[in-house]
DRENBAKE-909553 format. One record per residue (C-alpha): residue in three letters; x, y, z. Coordinates in steps of 0.05 Angstrom, whole numbers, plus 5000, padded with zeros to 4 digits. Layout:
N
  aa east north   up
 ala    X     Y    Z
...
***
This chain:
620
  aa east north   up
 unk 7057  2223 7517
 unk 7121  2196 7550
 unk 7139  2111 7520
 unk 7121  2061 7577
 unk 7196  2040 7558
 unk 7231  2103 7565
 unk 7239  2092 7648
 unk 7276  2027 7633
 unk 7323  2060 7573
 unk 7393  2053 7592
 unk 7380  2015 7655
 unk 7430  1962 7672
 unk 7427  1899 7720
 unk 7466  1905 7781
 unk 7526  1861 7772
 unk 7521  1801 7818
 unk 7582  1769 7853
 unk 7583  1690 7843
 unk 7583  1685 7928
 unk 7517  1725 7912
 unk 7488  1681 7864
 unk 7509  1617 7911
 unk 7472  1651 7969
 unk 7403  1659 7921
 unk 7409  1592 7900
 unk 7421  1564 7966
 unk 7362  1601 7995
 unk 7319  1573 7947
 unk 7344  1501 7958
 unk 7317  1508 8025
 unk 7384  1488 8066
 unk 7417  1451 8020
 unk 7496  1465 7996
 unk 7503  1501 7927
 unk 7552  1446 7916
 unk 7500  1396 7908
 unk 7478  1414 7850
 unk 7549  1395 7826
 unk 7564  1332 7790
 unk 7627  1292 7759
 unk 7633  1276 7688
 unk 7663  1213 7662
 unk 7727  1253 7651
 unk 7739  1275 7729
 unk 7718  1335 7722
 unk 7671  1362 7768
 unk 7619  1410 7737
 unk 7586  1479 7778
 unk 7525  1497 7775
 unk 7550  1561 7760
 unk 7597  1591 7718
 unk 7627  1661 7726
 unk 7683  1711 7692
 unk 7713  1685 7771
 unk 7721  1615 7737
 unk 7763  1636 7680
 unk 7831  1674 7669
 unk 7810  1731 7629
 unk 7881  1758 7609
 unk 7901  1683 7584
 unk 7837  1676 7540
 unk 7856  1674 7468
 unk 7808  1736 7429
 unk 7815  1706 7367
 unk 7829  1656 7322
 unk 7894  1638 7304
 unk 7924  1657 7364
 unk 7988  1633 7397
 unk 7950  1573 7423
 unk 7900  1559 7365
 unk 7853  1547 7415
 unk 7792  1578 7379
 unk 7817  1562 7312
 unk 7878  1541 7263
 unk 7847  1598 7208
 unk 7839  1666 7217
 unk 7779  1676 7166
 unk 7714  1652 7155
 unk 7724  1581 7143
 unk 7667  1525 7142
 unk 7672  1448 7147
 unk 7677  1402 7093
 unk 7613  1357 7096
 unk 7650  1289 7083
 unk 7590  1238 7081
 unk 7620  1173 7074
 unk 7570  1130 7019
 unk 7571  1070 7031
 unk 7575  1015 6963
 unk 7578  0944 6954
 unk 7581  0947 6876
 unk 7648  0985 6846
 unk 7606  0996 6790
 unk 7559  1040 6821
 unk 7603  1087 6858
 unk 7613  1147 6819
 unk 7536  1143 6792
 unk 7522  1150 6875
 unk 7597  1199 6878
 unk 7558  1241 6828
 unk 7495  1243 6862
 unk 7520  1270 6929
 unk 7554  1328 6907
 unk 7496  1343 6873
 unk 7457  1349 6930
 unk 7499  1377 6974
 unk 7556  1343 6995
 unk 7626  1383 6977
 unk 7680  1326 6990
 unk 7686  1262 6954
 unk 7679  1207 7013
 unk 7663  1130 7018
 unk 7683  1070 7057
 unk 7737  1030 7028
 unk 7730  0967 7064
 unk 7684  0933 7020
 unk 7709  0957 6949
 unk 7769  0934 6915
 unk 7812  0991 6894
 unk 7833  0951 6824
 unk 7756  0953 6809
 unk 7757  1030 6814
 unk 7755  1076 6760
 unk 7811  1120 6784
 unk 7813  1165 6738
 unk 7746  1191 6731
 unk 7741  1194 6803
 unk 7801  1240 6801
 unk 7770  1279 6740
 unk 7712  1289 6779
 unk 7743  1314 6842
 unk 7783  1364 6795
 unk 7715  1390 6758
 unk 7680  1399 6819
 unk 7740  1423 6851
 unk 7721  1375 6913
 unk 7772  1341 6957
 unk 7775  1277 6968
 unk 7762  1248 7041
 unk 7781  1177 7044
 unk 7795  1140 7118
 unk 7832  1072 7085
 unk 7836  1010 7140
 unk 7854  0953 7088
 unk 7896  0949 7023
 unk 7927  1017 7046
 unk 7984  1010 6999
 unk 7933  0993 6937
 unk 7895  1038 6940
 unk 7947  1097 6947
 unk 7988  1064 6883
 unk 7913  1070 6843
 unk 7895  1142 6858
 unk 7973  1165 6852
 unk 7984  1127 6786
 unk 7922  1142 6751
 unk 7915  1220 6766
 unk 7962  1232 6707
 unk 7971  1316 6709
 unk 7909  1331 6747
 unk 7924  1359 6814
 unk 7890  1307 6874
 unk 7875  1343 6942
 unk 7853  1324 7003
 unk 7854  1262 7053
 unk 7873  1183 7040
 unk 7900  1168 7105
 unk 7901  1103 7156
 unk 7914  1099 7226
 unk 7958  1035 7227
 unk 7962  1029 7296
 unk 7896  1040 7329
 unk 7860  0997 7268
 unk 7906  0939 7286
 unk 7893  0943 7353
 unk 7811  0938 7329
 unk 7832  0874 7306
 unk 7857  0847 7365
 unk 7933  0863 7351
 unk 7989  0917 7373
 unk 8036  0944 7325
 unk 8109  0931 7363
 unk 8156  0990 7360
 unk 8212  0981 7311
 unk 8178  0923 7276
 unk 8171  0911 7204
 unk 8094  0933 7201
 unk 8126  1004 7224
 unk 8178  0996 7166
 unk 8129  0978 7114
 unk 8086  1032 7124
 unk 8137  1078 7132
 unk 8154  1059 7048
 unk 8078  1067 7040
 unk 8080  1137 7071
 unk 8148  1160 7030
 unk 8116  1126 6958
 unk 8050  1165 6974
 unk 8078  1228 6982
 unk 8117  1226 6917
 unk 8051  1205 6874
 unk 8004  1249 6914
 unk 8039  1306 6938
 unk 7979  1341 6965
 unk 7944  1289 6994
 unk 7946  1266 7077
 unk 7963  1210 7085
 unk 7969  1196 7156
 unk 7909  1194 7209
 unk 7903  1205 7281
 unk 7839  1162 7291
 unk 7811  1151 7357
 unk 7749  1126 7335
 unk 7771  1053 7363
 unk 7780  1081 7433
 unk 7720  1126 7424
 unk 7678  1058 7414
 unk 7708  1016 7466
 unk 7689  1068 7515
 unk 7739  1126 7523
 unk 7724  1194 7550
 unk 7743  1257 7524
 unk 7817  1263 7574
 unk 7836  1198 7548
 unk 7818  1202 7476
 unk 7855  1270 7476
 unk 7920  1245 7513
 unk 7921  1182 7461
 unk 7920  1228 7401
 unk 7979  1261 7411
 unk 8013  1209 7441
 unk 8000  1181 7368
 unk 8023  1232 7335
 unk 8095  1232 7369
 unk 8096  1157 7351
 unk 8082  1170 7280
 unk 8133  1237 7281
 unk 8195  1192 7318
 unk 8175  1131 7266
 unk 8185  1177 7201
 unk 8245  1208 7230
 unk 8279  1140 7206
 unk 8267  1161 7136
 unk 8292  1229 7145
 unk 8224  1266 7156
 unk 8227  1324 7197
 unk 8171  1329 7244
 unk 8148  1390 7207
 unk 8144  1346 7133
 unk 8102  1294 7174
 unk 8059  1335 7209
 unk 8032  1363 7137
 unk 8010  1298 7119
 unk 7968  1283 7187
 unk 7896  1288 7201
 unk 7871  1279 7272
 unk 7794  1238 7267
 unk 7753  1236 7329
 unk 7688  1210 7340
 unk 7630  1261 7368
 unk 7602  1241 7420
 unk 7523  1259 7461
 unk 7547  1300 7517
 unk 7548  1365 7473
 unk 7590  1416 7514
 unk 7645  1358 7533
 unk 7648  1345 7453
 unk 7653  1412 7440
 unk 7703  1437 7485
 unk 7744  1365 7465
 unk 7759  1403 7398
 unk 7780  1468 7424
 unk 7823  1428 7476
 unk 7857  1387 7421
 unk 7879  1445 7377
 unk 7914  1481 7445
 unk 7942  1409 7457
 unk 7969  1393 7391
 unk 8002  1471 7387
 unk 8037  1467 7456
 unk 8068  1386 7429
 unk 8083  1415 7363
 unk 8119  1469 7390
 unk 8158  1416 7440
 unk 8187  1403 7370
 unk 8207  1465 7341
 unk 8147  1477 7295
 unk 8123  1541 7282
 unk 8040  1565 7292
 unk 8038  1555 7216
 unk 8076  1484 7205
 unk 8032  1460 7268
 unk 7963  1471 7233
 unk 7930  1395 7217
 unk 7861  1378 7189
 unk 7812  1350 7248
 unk 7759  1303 7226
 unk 7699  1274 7261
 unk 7646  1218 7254
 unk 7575  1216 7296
 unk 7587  1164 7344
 unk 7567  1092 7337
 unk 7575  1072 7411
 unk 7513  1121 7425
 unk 7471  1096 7377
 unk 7417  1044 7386
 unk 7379  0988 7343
 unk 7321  1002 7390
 unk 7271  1062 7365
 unk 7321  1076 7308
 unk 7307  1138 7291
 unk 7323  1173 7352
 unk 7394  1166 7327
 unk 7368  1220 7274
 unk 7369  1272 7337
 unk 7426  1238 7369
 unk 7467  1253 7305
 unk 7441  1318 7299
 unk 7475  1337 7377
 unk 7537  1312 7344
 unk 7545  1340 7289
 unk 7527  1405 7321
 unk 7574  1401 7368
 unk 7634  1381 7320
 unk 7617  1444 7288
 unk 7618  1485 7345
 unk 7685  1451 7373
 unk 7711  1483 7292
 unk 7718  1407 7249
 unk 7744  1416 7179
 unk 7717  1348 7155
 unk 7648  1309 7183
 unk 7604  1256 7172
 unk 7553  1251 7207
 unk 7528  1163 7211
 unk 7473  1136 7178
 unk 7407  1133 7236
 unk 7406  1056 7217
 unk 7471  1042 7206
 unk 7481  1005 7263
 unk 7440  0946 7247
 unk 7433  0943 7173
 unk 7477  0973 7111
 unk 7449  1044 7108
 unk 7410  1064 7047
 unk 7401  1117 7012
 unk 7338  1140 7051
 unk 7389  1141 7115
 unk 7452  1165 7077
 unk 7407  1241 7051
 unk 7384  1255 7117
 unk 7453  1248 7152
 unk 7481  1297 7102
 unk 7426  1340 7104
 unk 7429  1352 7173
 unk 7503  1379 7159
 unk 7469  1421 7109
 unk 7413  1446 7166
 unk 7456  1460 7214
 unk 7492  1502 7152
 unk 7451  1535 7107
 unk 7388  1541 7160
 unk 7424  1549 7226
 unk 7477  1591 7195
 unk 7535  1555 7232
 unk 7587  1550 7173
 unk 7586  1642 7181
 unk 7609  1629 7250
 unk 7686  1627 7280
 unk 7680  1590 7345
 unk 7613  1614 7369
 unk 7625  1583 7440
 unk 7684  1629 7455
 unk 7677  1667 7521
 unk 7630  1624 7547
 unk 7647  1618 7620
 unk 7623  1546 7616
 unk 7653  1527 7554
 unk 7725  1568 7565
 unk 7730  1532 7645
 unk 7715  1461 7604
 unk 7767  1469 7555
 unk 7817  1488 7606
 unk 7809  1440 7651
 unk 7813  1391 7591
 unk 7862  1418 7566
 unk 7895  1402 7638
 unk 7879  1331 7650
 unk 7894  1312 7575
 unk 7957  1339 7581
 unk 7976  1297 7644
 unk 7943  1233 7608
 unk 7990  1243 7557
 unk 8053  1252 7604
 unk 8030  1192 7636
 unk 8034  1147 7565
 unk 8101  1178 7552
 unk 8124  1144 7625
 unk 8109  1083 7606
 unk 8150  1093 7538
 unk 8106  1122 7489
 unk 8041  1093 7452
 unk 8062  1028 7431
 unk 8094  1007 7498
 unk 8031  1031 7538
 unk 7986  0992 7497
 unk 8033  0924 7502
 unk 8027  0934 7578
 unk 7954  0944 7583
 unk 7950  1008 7613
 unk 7907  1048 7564
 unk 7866  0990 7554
 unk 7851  0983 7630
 unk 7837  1059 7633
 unk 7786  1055 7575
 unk 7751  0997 7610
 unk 7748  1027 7671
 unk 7703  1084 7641
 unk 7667  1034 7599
 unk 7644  0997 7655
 unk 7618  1064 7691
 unk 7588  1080 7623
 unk 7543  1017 7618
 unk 7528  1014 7695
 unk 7492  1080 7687
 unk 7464  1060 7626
 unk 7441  1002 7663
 unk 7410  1039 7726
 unk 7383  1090 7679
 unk 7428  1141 7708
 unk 7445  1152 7640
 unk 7380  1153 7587
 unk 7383  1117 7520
 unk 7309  1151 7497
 unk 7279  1097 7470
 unk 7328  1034 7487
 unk 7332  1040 7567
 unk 7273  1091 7583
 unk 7202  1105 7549
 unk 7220  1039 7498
 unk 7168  1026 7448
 unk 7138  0951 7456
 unk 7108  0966 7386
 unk 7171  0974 7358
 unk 7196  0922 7310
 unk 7268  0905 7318
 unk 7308  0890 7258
 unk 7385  0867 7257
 unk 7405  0845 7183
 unk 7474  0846 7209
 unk 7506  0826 7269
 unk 7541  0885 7310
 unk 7616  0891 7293
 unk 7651  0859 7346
 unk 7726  0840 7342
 unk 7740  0778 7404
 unk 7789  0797 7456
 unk 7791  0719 7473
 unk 7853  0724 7422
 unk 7898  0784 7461
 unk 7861  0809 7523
 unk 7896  0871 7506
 unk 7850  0890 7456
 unk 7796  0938 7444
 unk 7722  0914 7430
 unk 7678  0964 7391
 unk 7616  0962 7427
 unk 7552  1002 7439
 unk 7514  1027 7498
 unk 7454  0996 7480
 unk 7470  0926 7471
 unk 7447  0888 7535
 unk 7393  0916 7526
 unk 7373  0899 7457
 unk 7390  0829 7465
 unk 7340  0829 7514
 unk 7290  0857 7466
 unk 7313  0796 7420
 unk 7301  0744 7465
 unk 7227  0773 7475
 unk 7216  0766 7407
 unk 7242  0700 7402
 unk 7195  0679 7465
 unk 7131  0714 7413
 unk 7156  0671 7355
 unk 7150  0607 7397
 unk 7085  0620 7428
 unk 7107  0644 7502
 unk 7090  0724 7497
 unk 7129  0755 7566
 unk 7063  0791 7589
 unk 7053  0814 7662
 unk 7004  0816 7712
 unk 7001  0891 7747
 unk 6969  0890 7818
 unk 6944  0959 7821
 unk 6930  0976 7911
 unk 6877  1029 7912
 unk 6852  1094 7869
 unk 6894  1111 7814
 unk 6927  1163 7853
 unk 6966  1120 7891
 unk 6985  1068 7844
 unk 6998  1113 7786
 unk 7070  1134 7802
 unk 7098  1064 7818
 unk 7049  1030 7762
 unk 7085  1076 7704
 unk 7149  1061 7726
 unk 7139  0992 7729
 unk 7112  0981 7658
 unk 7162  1017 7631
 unk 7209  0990 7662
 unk 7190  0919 7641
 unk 7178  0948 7571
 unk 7249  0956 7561
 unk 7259  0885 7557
 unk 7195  0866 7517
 unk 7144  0845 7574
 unk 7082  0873 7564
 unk 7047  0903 7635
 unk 6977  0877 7634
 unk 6944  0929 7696
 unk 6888  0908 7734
 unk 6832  0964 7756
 unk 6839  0990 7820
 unk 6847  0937 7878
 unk 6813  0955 7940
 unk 6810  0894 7971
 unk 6834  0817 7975
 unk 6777  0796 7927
 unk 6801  0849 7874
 unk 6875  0818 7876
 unk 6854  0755 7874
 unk 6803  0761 7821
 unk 6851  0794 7780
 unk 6898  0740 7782
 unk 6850  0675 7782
 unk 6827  0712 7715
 unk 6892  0718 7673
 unk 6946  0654 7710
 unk 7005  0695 7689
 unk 7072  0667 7717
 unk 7088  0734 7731
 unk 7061  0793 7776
 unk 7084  0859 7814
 unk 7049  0893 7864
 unk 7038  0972 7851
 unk 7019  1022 7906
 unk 7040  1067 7965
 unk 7069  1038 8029
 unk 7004  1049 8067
 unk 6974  1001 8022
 unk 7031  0948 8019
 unk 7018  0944 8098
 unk 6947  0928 8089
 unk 6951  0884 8025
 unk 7025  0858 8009
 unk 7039  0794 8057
 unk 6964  0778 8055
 unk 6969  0783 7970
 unk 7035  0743 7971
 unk 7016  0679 8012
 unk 6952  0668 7990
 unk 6991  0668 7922
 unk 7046  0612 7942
 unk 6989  0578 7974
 unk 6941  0581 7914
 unk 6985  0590 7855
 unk 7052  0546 7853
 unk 7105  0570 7813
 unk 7078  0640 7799
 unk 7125  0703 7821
 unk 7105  0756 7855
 unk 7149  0825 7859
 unk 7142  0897 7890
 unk 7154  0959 7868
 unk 7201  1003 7913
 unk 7261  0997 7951
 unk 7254  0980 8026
 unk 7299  0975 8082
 unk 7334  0901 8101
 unk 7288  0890 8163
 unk 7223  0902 8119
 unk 7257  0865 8061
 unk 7264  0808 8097
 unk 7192  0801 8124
 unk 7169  0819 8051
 unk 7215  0754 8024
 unk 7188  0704 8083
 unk 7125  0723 8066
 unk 7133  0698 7994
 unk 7157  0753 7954
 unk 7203  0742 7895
 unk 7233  0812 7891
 unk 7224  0883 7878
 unk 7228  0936 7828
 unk 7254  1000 7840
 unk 7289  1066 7824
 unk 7367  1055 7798
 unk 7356  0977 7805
 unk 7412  0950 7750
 unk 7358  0937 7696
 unk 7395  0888 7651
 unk 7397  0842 7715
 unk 7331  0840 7734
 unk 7301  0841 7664
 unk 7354  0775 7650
 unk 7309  0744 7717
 unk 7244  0758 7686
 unk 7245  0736 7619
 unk 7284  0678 7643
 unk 7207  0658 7666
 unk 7181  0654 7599
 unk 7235  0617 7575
 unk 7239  0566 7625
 unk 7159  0556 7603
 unk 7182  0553 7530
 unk 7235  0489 7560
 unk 7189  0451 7591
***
């Protein structure tokens, strides 16, 4: 008896052309262009809807790693990351108990925030003994008492061998706090003598980062985060060249840290971009492929995260992380899901390393070199990053390098250019925040034990504010709450026109949409007549209602509904939901309407309106 599967045995599909492919799609969109389905990404770059081997230079693509470009990898071998979990400790005395702990369970570099220890207060040495019996490196990003704690980990190794990364970014976390680092001054001086010290006591330790972090959280996208790396790098290279340092000595002692952030293929292809980037400048200086290999870090971003619904940031992280590991990191910690409104614990701290250790030992990611090579998609991405970077970079050189850009503004206006397009989608829900701006949680209870780090820019307008996407929108949560605690709870009154059919569509968007800031939608049944609405809203005396339903119904129901309400009920508001041309709008207002809901209506505006009613109730 012949196999029902021997006919299809060796059969191949027919290879299709991408003009092919462009007329399917087309014919399925009924009319419209294949280009529609197009769209631009924060960086400028304009994404298809299809990718092909017509998209990419085949001969150019690097095959494998440690090619002439490094593009898909500094290391020829198999090589995993480092998982670099930064614990976080407000007690010296209980760091190497939770040290200890972590590379027990999993964690294989030794890695916690500095800013609230003192190094004095450290026990250096067993910290040092303990790196060298678990054979560990040491991962530490130092912003304060640089100089400290350098002098305690060099002087107290005695002959044990210390490995790994205590670095600081001088000038990016100065500019955090509000101040730029002048070229030639004597903060460039002194840690130029911090640099040369270090690398005498701790001769195999990096000591110089490459963070971007700062301009990750104030907003940056990918071209510009890319372009200010190694326009950082060339100020640190020309600033050691006054002690004698060859570019090729300081580039040994850098490490480039970026933060990760939620659009996964962008993230991604930001990594393989950087290592082409960094080869073609480090060759601009006579560096060979070997002397131009550097350590890349990342952190899960903070500017994604949210306060709101908390432990989405669990899956947020997770995208990340995964793409760090797919863009080929050597070093990553992946943020606490709570982190961003309390001090993590240790609840918070295990399941950020364990996803590292998912994505690992269960998704068997740390076996694979750069599993996105060859990806159409992914290989057009890098290139075209690779591209604009490049020119981003050129352009900071122009202005005369890092430093001088940054005195002038320029990088700062480019970063808050893209922030502002950030939060304006975030605001119109053109961008999603699960959780935060879309499907939020009324039941959730929202807890801030810290305020949000925030460094003023009312001191130098040139600085950069570390912000989050979320914000707005969790103050507005806040001031709900504070309306429950005082008695005034924001609750709506939902005028539902005819069966549920017709009202359901506009109905669920406009409770959740009044759920994101706190106000609870109250619905009434279906209204078929004037009786029903009025009913409805003799029995509750909100201040507040909207009118749900289609536009057959507002014809029959909406003026009537809104001026026997300003005749009836002084003081109370009445909206709409949807968006309707001026002529209509107008007659809708005359009649006594307050204003309308609707799709990609800026939400942190209209919410601010609303619970402003509640509020003024709480003032009189």
């Amino acid at each position: 008896m012949t196999s029902p599967i021997q006919p299809v045995r060796g059969h191949a599909f027919k290879e299709a052309s991408k003009s092919t492919w462009k007329e399917t799609v087309e014919a399925a969109l009924k009319g419209k262009p294949f280009e529609s389905l197009s769209r631009s990404t924060y960086e400028g770059i304009k994404l298809q809807p299809l990718y092909t081997h017509e998209d990419i230079n085949l001969e150019e693509m690097e095959q494998l790693p440690g090619g002439d470009t490094n593009l898909r990898g500094f290391s020829t071998g198999q090589k995993t990351w480092a998982i670099a979990q930064e614990i976080w400790i407000n007690n010296e005395d209980e760091l190497m108990k939770n040290i200890t702990a972590a590379l027990e369970n999993g964690q294989d570099a030794i890695s916690f925030k500095t800013e609230s220890l003192q190094a004095e207060k450290i026990d250096s040495q067993e910290l040092i003994k303990l790196a060298n019996e678990k054979n560990v490196p040491i991962f530490l990003r130092i912003h304060e008492n640089f100089s400290k704690w350098l002098k305690e980990l060099g002087e107290k190794r005695e002959a044990l061998v210390l490995r790994g990364t205590a670095a600081s970014d001088l000038i990016s976390y100065e500019l955090s706090k509000g101040h730029i680092v002048r070229a030639g001054s004597k903060e460039i001086a002194d840690w130029r003598q911090v640099i040369e010290r270090a690398h005498q006591l701790l001769p195999n330790v990096c000591t110089i980062l490459i963070d971007t972090v700062p301009y990750h959280n104030a907003g940056a996208n990918a071209v510009q985060e890319l372009g200010i790396s190694l326009a950082a790098a060339v100020t640190y290279m020309e600033a050691m060249k006054e002690s004698n340092w060859e570019p090729a000595k300081t580039v040994q002692k850098m490490v480039f840290h970026f933060g990760m952030g939620s659009q996964f293929f962008m993230e991604a292809a930001k990594l393989r971009a950087f290592r082409r980037l960094w080869t073609t400048a480090a060759s601009a200086y006579g560096l060979t492929q070997k002397e131009s290999k550097v350590t890349v870090s990342c952190e899960t971003s903070s500017f994604t995260k949210s306060a709101l619904d908390p432990h989405v940031n669990i899956l947020r992280s997770a995208n990340e992380a995964f793409a760090a590991i797919i863009g080929g990191v050597d070093y990553l910690h992946v943020a606490p899901f709570d982190g961003v409104y309390k001090n993590p614990g240790s609840l918070s701290e295990r399941l950020g390393r364990n996803t590292q250790l998912i994505l690992r030992e269960e998704a068997h990611l740390g076996f694979v070199t750069d599993p996105s090579g060859g990806s159409y998609y992914v290989e057009a991405l890098t290139s075209e990053l690779v591209e604009k970077a490049w020119d981003y970079f050129l352009k900071i050189e122009k202005q005369g390098g890092l430093l001088e850009s940054l005195m002038s503004g320029g990088i700062q206006a480019d970063i808050k250019q893209t922030l502002n397009v950030r939060m304006e989608d975030s605001y119109t829900r053109k961008s999603s925040i699960i959780g935060t701006n879309v499907y939020a949680n009324l039941q959730d209870t929202f807890i801030q034990d810290h305020p949000s780090e925030h460094f003023s820019e009312q001191n130098n307008p040139l600085a950069l504010s570390k912000t989050r996407r979320s914000e707005a929108f969790e103050q507005l949560r806040r001031r709900s709450l504070k309306l429950r605690e005082n008695g005034k709870n924001p609750k709506a009154g939902i005028i539902c026109l005819g069966a549920l059919k017709d009202h359901k569509a506009r109905l669920d968007y406009v409770s959740g949409f009044l759920a994101v800031g706190g106000i609870e939608a109250d619905c009434s049944g279906p209204c078929l007549s004037m009786q029903d609405i009025t009913s409805f809203i003799e029995q509750h005396s909100y201040p507040y209602y909207c009118l749900c339903g289609q536009n057959e119904s507002y014809a029959q129901f909406a003026q009537q509904s809104a001026e026997w309400l300003k005749s009836n009920k002084q003081g109370v508001l009445l909206d709409i939901a949807g968006l309707f041309p001026t002529d209509e709008w107008e007659d809708l207002q005359e009649a006594g309407f307050n204003g309308s809901i609707y799709i990609r209506q800026n939400m942190i505006e209209k919410l601010d309106s609303l619970l402003g009613i509640w509020e003024g109730q709480v003032h009189e």
